[in-house]
C-alpha positions, 0 to 999 in steps of 0.5 A: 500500500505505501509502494502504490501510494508513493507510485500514484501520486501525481502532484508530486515527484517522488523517486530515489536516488542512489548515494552517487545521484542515480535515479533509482525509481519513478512514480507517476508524479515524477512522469507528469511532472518532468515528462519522462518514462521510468525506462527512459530515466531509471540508471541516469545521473538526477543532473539531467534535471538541472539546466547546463549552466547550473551543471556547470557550476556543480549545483547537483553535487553540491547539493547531494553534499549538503544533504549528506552532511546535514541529512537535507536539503531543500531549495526552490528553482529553475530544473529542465523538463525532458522537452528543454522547458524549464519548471520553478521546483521546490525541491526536497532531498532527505539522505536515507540511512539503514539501522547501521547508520550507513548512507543508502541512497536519497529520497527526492520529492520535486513539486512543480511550482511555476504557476505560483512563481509565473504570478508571484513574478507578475506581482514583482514586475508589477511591484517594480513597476508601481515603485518605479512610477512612484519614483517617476512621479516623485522625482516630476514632482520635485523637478516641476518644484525646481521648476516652478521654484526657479522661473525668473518670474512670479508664478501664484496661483489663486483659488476663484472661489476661495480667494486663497492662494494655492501656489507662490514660487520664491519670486512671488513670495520675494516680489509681492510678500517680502523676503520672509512671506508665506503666502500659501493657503492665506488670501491676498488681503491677509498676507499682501499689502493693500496695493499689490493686492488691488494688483492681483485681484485686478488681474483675478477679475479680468480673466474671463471663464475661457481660455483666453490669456489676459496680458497687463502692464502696470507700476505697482508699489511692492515692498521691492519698491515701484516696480513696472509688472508684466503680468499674463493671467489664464483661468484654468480647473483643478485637477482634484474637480474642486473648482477653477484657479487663475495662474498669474505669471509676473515679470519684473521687467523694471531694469529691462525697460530702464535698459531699453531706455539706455540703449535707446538713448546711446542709439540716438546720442553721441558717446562723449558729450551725450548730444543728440547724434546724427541720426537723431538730428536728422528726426529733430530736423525732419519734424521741425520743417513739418512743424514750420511749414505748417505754421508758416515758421522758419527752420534753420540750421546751424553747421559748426567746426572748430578752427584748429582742433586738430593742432590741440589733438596734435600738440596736447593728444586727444584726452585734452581733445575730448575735455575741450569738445565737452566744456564747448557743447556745454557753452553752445548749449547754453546759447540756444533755446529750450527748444533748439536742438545740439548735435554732435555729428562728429569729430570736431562738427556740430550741428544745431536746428533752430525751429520756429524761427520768423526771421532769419536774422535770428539764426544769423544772431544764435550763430554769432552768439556761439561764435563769441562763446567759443572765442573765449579761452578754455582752461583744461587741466590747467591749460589755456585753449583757444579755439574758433568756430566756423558756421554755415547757416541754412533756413527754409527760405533755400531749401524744403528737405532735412537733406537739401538743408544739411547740404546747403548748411555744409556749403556755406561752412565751406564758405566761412572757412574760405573767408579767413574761418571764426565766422558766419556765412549764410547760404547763398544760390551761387555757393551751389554752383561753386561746390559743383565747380569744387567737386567738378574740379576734383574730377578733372584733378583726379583725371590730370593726375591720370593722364600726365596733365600735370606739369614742371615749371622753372623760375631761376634762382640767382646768386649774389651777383645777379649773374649766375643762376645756381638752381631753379624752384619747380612750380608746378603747372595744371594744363586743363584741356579746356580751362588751360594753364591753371596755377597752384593757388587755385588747386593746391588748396583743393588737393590738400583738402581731398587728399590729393596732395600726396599724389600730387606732391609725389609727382612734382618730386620725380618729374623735378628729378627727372627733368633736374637730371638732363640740365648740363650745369649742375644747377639745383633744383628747389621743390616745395613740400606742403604742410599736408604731405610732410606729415605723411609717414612715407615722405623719406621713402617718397624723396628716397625713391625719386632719387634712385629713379632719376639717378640725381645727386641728392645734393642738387635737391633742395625741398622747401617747406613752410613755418606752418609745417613746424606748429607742432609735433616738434619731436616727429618735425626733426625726426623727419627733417634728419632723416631728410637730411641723411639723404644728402638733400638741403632743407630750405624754411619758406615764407619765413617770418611770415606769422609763426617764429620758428627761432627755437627750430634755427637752432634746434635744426641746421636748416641750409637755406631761410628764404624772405617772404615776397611781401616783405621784398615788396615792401622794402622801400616803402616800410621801415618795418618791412626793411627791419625784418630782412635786416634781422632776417639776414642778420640771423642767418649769416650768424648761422651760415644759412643762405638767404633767398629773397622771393619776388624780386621785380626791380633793380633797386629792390636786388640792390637793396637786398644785396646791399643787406646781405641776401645771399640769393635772389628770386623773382621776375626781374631774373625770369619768369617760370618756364618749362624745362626745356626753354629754362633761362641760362642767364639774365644778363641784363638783371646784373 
C-alpha cells in the first residue's frame, strides 16, 4: 500500500536516488511532472534535471553534499523538463540511512511550482513597476518644484472661489510678500499689502471663464519698491474637480525697460558729450520743417567746426581733445533755446536746428552768439585753449528737405572757412554752383593726375651777383584741356583738402628729378613740400625713391617747406627733417617770418637755406618795418651760415637793396619768369 501510494501520486515527484545521484525509481508524479518514462530515466545521473549552466557550476553535487552532511536539503528553482522547458521546483532531498547508520541512497520529492512563481513574478514586475512610477512621479514632482521654484518670474496661483492662494514660487513670495512671506493657503488681503493686492485681484477679475490669456502692464508699489509688472493671467480647473484657479505669471521687467531706455538713448546720442547724434538730428530736423511749414515758421540750421582742433589733438593728444569738445557743447548749449536742438555729428562738427524761427536774422544772431562763446579761452587741466568756430547757416527760405538743408548748411561752412574761418556765412544760390565747380574740379584733378596733365615749371634762382643762376624752384603747372594753364593757388588748396596732395606732391618730386637730371650745369633744383604731405609717414621713402629713379645727386635737391609745417609735433618735425637730411638733400624754411617764429627750430635744426617772404621784398622801400625784418632776417642767418633767398624780386633797386643787406640769393621776375624745362633761362644778363 505505501509502494502504490508513493507510485500514484501525481502532484508530486517522488523517486530515489542512489548515494552517487542515480535515479533509482519513478512514480507517476515524477512522469507528469518532468515528462519522462521510468525506462527512459531509471540508471541516469538526477543532473539531467538541472539546466547546463547550473551543471556547470556543480549545483547537483553540491547539493547531494549538503544533504549528506546535514541529512537535507531543500531549495526552490529553475530544473529542465525532458522537452528543454524549464519548471520553478521546490525541491526536497532527505539522505536515507539503514539501522547501521550507513548512507543508502536519497529520497527526492520535486513539486512543480511555476504557476505560483509565473504570478508571484507578475506581482514583482508589477511591484517594480508601481515603485518605479512612484519614483517617476516623485522625482516630476520635485523637478516641476525646481521648476516652478526657479522661473525668473512670479508664478501664484489663486483659488476663484476661495480667494486663497494655492501656489507662490520664491519670486512671488520675494516680489509681492517680502523676503520672509508665506503666502500659501492665506488670501491676498491677509498676507499682501493693500496695493499689490488691488494688483492681483485686478488681474483675478479680468480673466474671463475661457481660455483666453489676459496680458497687463502696470507700476505697482511692492515692498521691492515701484516696480513696472508684466503680468499674463489664464483661468484654468483643478485637477482634484474642486473648482477653477487663475495662474498669474509676473515679470519684473523694471531694469529691462530702464535698459531699453539706455540703449535707446546711446542709439540716438553721441558717446562723449551725450548730444543728440546724427541720426537723431536728422528726426529733430525732419519734424521741425513739418512743424514750420505748417505754421508758416522758419527752420534753420546751424553747421559748426572748430578752427584748429586738430593742432590741440596734435600738440596736447586727444584726452585734452575730448575735455575741450565737452566744456564747448556745454557753452553752445547754453546759447540756444529750450527748444533748439545740439548735435554732435562728429569729430570736431556740430550741428544745431533752430525751429520756429520768423526771421532769419535770428539764426544769423544764435550763430554769432556761439561764435563769441567759443572765442573765449578754455582752461583744461590747467591749460589755456583757444579755439574758433566756423558756421554755415541754412533756413527754409533755400531749401524744403532735412537733406537739401544739411547740404546747403555744409556749403556755406565751406564758405566761412574760405573767408579767413571764426565766422558766419549764410547760404547763398551761387555757393551751389561753386561746390559743383569744387567737386567738378576734383574730377578733372583726379583725371590730370591720370593722364600726365600735370606739369614742371622753372623760375631761376640767382646768386649774389645777379649773374649766375645756381638752381631753379619747380612750380608746378595744371594744363586743363579746356580751362588751360591753371596755377597752384587755385588747386593746391583743393588737393590738400581731398587728399590729393600726396599724389600730387609725389609727382612734382620725380618729374623735378627727372627733368633736374638732363640740365648740363649742375644747377639745383628747389621743390616745395606742403604742410599736408610732410606729415605723411612715407615722405623719406617718397624723396628716397625719386632719387634712385632719376639717378640725381641728392645734393642738387633742395625741398622747401613752410613755418606752418613746424606748429607742432616738434619731436616727429626733426625726426623727419634728419632723416631728410641723411639723404644728402638741403632743407630750405619758406615764407619765413611770415606769422609763426620758428627761432627755437634755427637752432634746434641746421636748416641750409631761410628764404624772405615776397611781401616783405615788396615792401622794402616803402616800410621801415618791412626793411627791419630782412635786416634781422639776414642778420640771423649769416650768424648761422644759412643762405638767404629773397622771393619776388621785380626791380633793380629792390636786388640792390637786398644785396646791399646781405641776401645771399635772389628770386623773382626781374631774373625770369617760370618756364618749362626745356626753354629754362641760362642767364639774365641784363638783371646784373
Amino acid at each position: 500500500m505505501y509502494r502504490l501510494l508513493v507510485e500514484k501520486t501525481v502532484d508530486y515527484a517522488i523517486y530515489m536516488l542512489s548515494p552517487d545521484g542515480i535515479v533509482s525509481n519513478w512514480n507517476a508524479g515524477a512522469q507528469r511532472a518532468k515528462g519522462y518514462v521510468a525506462s527512459e530515466i531509471v540508471g541516469r545521473h538526477y543532473s539531467a534535471f538541472y539546466r547546463p549552466e547550473d551543471v556547470a557550476a556543480g549545483l547537483p553535487d553540491i547539493n547531494l553534499s549538503i544533504a549528506r552532511e546535514h541529512g537535507r536539503f531543500e531549495d526552490e528553482g529553475w530544473r529542465l523538463r525532458k522537452d528543454g522547458t524549464a519548471l520553478w521546483a521546490h525541491v526536497v532531498i532527505d539522505a536515507i540511512h539503514d539501522d547501521d547508520g550507513r548512507l543508502v541512497g536519497f529520497a527526492k520529492i520535486t513539486r512543480d511550482c511555476t504557476e505560483r512563481r509565473r504570478q508571484e513574478l507578475k506581482l514583482l514586475e508589477a511591484k517594480e513597476l508601481a515603485e518605479k512610477y512612484s519614483q517617476q512621479m516623485a522625482s516630476l514632482s520635485r523637478f516641476l518644484d525646481s521648476v516652478i521654484s526657479n522661473i525668473p518670474a512670479s508664478v501664484l496661483a489663486q483659488d476663484c472661489s476661495g480667494k486663497e492662494i494655492l501656489l507662490a514660487n520664491q519670486q512671488a513670495q520675494r516680489l509681492f510678500g517680502g523676503v520672509h512671506a508665506d503666502l500659501t493657503g492665506r488670501s491676498v488681503r491677509e498676507c499682501l499689502s493693500p496695493a499689490v493686492a488691488d494688483y492681483i485681484e485686478r488681474q483675478v477679475a479680468c480673466v474671463g471663464r475661457d481660455a483666453e490669456m489676459l496680458t497687463d502692464e502696470s507700476v505697482v508699489d511692492t515692498p521691492l519698491g515701484a516696480r513696472t509688472l508684466r503680468s499674463r493671467s489664464v483661468r484654468g480647473s483643478r485637477p482634484d474637480g474642486e473648482g477653477d484657479y487663475i495662474l498669474t505669471i509676473t515679470e519684473d521687467v523694471t531694469e529691462a525697460l530702464a535698459a531699453y531706455a539706455q540703449i535707446h538713448h546711446m542709439a540716438q546720442h553721441d558717446g562723449l558729450t551725450d548730444l543728440p547724434n546724427r541720426a537723431f538730428f536728422h528726426d529733430r530736423l525732419e519734424a521741425a520743417i513739418a512743424d514750420d511749414a505748417a505754421s508758416r515758421g522758419i527752420t534753420a540750421i546751424l553747421c559748426l567746426d572748430l578752427d584748429n582742433f586738430k593742432n590741440i589733438n596734435d600738440a596736447l593728444g586727444h584726452a585734452y581733445g575730448d575735455k575741450l569738445l565737452l566744456a564747448l557743447a556745454q557753452r553752445l548749449r547754453q546759447q540756444l533755446r529750450e527748444q533748439d536742438t545740439l548735435a554732435r555729428l562728429g569729430g570736431d562738427e556740430f550741428a544745431v536746428v533752430l525751429p520756429g524761427l520768423r526771421r532769419l536774422e535770428e539764426a544769423k544772431l544764435a550763430a554769432q552768439r556761439m561764435i563769441d562763446a567759443t572765442g573765449e579761452s578754455f582752461l583744461i587741466d590747467e591749460h589755456g585753449l583757444s579755439v574758433g568756430l566756423s558756421v554755415g547757416i541754412a533756413s527754409t527760405n533755400s531749401g524744403s528737405t532735412a537733406e537739401e538743408l544739411l547740404r546747403f548748411g555744409d556749403m556755406a561752412l565751406y564758405e566761412a572757412k574760405r573767408n579767413g574761418r571764426n565766422r558766419y556765412e549764410v547760404f547763398r544760390p551761387e555757393l551751389e554752383e561753386a561746390a559743383r565747380v569744387r567737386r567738378q574740379m576734383e574730377t578733372d584733378l583726379r583725371r590730370a593726375l591720370h593722364l600726365g596733365q600735370i606739369e614742371m615749371a622753372y623760375q631761376p634762382i640767382m646768386e649774389k651777383d645777379g649773374r649766375r643762376i645756381a638752381g631753379y624752384e619747380a612750380l608746378m603747372r595744371w594744363n586743363h584741356p579746356v580751362r588751360g594753364q591753371i596755377l597752384p593757388l587755385d588747386f593746391i588748396p583743393l588737393a590738400e583738402e581731398t587728399g590729393l596732395i600726396h599724389d600730387l606732391g609725389t609727382r612734382a618730386l620725380n618729374l623735378a628729378c627727372q627733368e633736374a637730371i638732363t640740365w648740363n650745369d649742375g644747377e639745383s633744383v628747389a621743390v616745395n613740400l606742403s604742410p599736408v604731405q610732410f606729415k605723411s609717414p612715407g615722405l623719406v621713402e617718397t624723396v628716397a625713391l625719386a632719387l634712385a629713379d632719376s639717378g640725381l645727386d641728392p645734393a642738387r635737391l633742395e625741398l622747401e617747406i613752410t613755418e606752418s609745417v613746424l606748429l607742432d609735433d616738434s619731436d616727429g618735425n626733426l625726426r623727419t627733417l634728419r632723416a631728410l637730411k641723411d639723404l644728402g638733400v638741403a632743407i630750405s624754411l619758406d615764407d619765413f617770418g611770415t606769422g609763426y617764429s620758428s627761432l627755437s627750430y634755427l637752432r634746434s635744426f641746421p636748416f641750409d637755406k631761410i628764404k624772405i617772404d615776397k611781401s616783405f621784398v615788396q615792401d622794402i622801400g616803402q616800410s621801415r618795418e618791412a626793411l627791419a625784418i630782412i635786416r634781422a632776417i639776414t642778420g640771423l642767418s649769416n650768424s648761422l651760415l644759412i643762405h638767404t633767398t629773397a622771393e619776388g624780386v621785380e626791380t633793380r633797386e629792390q636786388f640792390l637793396r637786398l644785396q646791399a643787406e646781405g641776401c645771399s640769393h635772389f628770386q623773382g621776375y626781374l631774373f625770369g619768369r617760370p618756364q618749362s624745362s626745356d626753354r629754362r633761362l641760362q642767364a639774365v644778363d641784363d638783371a646784373a
